[in-house]
C-alpha positions as a Markdown table, in Angstrom:
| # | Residue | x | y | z |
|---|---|---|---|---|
| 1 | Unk | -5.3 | 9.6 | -11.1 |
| 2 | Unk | -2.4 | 8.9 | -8.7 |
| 3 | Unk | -3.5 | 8.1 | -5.1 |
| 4 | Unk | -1.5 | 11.3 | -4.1 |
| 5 | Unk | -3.9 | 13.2 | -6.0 |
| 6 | Unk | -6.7 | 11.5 | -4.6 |
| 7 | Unk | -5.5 | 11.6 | -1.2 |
| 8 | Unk | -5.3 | 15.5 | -1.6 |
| 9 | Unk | -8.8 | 16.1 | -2.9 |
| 10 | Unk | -9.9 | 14.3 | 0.1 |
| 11 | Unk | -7.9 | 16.7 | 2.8 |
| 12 | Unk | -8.6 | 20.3 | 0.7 |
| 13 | Unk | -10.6 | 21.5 | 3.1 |
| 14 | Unk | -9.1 | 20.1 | 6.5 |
| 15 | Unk | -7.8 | 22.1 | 9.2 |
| 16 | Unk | -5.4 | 21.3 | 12.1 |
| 17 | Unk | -6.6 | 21.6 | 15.9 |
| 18 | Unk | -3.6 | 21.3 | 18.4 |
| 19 | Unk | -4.9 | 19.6 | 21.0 |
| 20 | Unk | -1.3 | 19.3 | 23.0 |
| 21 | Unk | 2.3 | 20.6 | 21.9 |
| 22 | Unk | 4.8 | 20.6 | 24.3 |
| 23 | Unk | 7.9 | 18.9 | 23.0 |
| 24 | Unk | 7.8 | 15.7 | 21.1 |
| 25 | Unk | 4.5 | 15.0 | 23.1 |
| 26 | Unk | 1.7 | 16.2 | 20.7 |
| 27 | Unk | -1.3 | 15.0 | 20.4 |
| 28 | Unk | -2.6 | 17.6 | 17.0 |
| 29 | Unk | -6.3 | 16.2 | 14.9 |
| 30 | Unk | -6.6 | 17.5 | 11.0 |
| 31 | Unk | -10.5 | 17.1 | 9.9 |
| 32 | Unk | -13.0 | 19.3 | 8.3 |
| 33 | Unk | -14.9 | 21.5 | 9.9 |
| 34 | Unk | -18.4 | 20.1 | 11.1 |
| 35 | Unk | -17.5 | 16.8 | 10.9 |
| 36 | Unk | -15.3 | 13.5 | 11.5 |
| 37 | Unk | -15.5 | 12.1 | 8.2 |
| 38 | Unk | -11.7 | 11.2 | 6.9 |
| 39 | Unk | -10.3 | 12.7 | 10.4 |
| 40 | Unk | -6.9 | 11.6 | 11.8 |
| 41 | Unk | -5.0 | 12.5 | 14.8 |
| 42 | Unk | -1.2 | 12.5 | 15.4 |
| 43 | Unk | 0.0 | 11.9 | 18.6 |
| 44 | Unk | 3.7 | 11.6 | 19.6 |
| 45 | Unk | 5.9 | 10.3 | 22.6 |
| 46 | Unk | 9.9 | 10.0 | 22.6 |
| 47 | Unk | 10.6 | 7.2 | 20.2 |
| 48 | Unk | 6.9 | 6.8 | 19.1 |
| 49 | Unk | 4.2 | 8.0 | 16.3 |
| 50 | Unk | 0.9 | 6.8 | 16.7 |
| 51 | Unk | -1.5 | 7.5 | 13.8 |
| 52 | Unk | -5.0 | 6.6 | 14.0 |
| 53 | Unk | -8.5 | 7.9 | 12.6 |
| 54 | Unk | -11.2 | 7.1 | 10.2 |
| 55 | Unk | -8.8 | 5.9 | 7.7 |
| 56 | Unk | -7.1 | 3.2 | 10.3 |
| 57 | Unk | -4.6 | 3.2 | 13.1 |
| 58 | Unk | -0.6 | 2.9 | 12.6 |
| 59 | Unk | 2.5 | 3.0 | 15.4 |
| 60 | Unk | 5.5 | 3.8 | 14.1 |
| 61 | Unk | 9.0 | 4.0 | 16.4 |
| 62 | Unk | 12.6 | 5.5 | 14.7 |
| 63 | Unk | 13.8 | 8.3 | 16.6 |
| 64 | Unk | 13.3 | 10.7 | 19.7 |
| 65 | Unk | 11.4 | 12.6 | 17.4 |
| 66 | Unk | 9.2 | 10.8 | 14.8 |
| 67 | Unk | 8.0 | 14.4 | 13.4 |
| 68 | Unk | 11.8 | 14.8 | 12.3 |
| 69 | Unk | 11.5 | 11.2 | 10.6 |
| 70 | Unk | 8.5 | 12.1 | 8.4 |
| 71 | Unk | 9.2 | 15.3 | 7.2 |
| 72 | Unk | 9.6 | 15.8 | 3.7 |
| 73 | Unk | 13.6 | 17.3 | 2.8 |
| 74 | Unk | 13.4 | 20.9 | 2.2 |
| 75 | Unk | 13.8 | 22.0 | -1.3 |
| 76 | Unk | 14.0 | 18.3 | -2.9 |
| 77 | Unk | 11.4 | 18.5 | -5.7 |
| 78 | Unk | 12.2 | 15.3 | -6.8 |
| 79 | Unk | 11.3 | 13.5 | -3.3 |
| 80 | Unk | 9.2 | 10.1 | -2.8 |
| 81 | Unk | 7.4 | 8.8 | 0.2 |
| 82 | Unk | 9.6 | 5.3 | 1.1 |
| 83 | Unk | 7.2 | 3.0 | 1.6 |
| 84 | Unk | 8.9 | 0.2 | 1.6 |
| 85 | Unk | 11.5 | 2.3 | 4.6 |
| 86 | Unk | 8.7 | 3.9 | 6.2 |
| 87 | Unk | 6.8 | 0.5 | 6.5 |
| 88 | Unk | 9.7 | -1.2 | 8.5 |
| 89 | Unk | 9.0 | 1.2 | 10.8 |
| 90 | Unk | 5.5 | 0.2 | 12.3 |
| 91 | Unk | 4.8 | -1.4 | 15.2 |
| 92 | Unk | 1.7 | -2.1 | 15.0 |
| 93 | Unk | -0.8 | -1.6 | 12.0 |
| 94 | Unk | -4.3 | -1.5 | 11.7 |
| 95 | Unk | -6.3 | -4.6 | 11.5 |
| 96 | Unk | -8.5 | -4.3 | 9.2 |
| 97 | Unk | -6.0 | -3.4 | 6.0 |
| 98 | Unk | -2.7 | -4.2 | 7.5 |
| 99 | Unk | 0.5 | -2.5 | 5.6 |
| 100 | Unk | 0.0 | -5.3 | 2.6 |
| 101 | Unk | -2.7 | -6.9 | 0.7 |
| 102 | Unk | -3.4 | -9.4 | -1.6 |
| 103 | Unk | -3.4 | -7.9 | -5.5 |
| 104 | Unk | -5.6 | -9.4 | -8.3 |
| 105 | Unk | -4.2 | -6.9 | -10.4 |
| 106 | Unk | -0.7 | -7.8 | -9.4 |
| 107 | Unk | -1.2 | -11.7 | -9.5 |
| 108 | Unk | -2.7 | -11.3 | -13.2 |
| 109 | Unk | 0.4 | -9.5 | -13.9 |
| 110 | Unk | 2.5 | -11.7 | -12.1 |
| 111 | Unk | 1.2 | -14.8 | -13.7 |
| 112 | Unk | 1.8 | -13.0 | -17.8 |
| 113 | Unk | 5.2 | -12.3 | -17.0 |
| 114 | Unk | 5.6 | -16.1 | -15.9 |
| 115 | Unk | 3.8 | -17.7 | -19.4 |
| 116 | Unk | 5.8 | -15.3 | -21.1 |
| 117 | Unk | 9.5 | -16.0 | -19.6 |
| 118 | Unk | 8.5 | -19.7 | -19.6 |
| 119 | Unk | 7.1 | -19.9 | -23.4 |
| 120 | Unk | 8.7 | -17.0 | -25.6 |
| 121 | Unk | 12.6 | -18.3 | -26.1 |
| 122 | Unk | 11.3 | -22.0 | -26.6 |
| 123 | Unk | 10.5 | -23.3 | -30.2 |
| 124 | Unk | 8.7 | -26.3 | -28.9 |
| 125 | Unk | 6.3 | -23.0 | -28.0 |
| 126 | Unk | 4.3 | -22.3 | -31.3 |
| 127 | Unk | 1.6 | -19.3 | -31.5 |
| 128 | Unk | -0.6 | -21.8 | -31.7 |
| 129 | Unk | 0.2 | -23.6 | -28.7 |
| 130 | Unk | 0.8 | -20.8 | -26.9 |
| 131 | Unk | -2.8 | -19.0 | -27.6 |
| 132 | Unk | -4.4 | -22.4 | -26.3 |
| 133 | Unk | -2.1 | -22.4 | -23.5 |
| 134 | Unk | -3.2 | -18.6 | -22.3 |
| 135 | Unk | -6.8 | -19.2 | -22.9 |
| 136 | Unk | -6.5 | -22.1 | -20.3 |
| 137 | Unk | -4.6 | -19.7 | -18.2 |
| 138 | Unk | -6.9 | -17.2 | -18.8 |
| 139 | Unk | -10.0 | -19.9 | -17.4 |
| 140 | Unk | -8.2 | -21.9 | -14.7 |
| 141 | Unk | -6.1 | -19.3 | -12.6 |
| 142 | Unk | -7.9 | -16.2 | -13.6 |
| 143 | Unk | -11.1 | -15.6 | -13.9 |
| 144 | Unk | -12.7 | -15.7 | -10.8 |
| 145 | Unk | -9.4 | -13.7 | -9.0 |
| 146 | Unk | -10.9 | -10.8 | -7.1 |
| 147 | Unk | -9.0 | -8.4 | -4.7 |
| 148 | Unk | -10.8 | -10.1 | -1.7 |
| 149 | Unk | -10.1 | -11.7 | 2.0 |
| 150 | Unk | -9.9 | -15.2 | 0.1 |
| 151 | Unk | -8.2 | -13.9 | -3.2 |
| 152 | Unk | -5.2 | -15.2 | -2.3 |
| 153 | Unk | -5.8 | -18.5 | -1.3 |
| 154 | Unk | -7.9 | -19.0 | -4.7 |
| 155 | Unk | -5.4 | -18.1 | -6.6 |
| 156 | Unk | -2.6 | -19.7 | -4.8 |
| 157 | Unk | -4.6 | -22.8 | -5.3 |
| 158 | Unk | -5.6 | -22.4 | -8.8 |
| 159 | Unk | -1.8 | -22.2 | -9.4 |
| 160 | Unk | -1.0 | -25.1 | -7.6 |
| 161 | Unk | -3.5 | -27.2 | -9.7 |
| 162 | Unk | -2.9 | -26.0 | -13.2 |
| 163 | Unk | -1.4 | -28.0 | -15.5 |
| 164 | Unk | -2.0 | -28.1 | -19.6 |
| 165 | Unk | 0.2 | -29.3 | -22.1 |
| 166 | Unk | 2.9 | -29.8 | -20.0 |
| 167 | Unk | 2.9 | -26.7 | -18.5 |
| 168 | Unk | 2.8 | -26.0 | -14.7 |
| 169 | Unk | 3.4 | -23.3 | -12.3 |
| 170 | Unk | 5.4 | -25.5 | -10.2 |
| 171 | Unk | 8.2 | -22.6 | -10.1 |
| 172 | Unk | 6.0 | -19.9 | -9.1 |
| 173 | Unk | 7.8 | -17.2 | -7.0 |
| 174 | Unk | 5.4 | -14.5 | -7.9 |
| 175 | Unk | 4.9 | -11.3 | -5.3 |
| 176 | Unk | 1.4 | -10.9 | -5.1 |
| 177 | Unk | 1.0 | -8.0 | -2.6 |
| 178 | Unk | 0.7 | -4.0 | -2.7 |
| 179 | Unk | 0.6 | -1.7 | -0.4 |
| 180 | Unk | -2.6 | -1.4 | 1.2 |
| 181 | Unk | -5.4 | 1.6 | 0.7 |
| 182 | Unk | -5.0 | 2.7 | 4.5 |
| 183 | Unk | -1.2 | 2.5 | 4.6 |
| 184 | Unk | -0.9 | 4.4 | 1.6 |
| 185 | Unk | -3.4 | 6.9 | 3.1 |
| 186 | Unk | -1.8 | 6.8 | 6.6 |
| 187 | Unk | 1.5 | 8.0 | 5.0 |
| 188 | Unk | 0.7 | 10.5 | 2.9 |
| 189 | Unk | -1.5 | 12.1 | 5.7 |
| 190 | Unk | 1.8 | 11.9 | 7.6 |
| 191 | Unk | 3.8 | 14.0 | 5.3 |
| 192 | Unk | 1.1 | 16.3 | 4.4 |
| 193 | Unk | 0.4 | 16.6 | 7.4 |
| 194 | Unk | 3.8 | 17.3 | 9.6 |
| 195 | Unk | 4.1 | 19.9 | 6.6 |
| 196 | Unk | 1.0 | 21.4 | 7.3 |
| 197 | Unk | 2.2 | 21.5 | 11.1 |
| 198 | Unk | 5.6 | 23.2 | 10.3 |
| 199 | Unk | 3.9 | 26.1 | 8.4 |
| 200 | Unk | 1.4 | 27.2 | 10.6 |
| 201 | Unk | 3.9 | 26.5 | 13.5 |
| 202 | Unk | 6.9 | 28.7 | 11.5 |
């Protein structure tokens, strides 16, 4: 299941409470009723967004009216959050998650497409030297890789100290980040939510 689709089973039954609306000053909370569980207000300022609640806490600064920055185009059915646009646009993030995190999943990846580019055009490369190579791969750098606060630096290291057969990761330019759970969750509360906010206020 996409995380959009997670993210909206998690909101189906919140409601919006406008706590202020006068201008580009709102301060507006979306929860469900009876309890604070997966709440998150909005508040605005000229120039400013600040989004904060149980899911983290995000400041974000474009324009006069960060509302008009968010909003999803009008009849675009083909639209995407910009992630990468929208996340050059914080000012501050939340501590605990940040925008970015380390990836286990995208560090394993990152590490096949590597063996592969390095071994698959060169003859010297037979199947048989390449399965031993992998398995070594597989029991060196990663096993043991786990989307944790020390992921990284275990399996920065492990790279750094591989070597079998001649083989080395002494190139490695590998991205090793995604998007973290809260900033993913931060910005589709934002669109769902300014959309939410435009019909009720229509």
């Amino acid at each position: 299941m996409e995380f959009a689709d997670q993210f909206k089973r998690c909101i189906d039954s919140h409601e919006m409470i406008v706590i202020r609306d006068d201008g580009v000053n709102r301060h507006i909370r979306f929860k469900r009723p009876g309890t604070m569980c997966m709440h998150f207000d909005l508040l605005t300022w000229p120039g400013y967004l600040c989004y904060t609640g149980d899911m983290g806490t995000y400041v974000f600064r474009r324009m006069e009216d960060m509302f008009q920055f968010f909003r999803r185009p009008a009849n675009n059915p083909q639209y995407r959050i910009d992630l990468r646009y929208w996340a050059e646009k914080v000012e501050a993030s939340d501590k605990g998650d940040g925008i970015e995190k380390f990836s286990g999943t995208a560090f394993k990846a990152n590490v096949r497409d590597f063996f592969d580019q390095a071994t698959e055009d060169d003859d010297d490369w037979t199947d048989a030297r390449k399965a031993a190579l992998w398995d070594r791969i597989e029991s060196d750098v990663l096993c043991g890789v786990y989307d944790d606060d020390d992921g990284e630096h275990r399996a920065l290291a492990a790279l750094r100290d591989f070597e079998h057969d001649g083989f080395t990761f002494m190139d490695w330019e590998g991205i090793c980040n995604e998007y973290s759970h809260r900033f993913l969750w931060c910005c589709h509360a934002l669109e769902w939510a300014i959309a939410t906010y435009d019909g009720d206020m229509k």
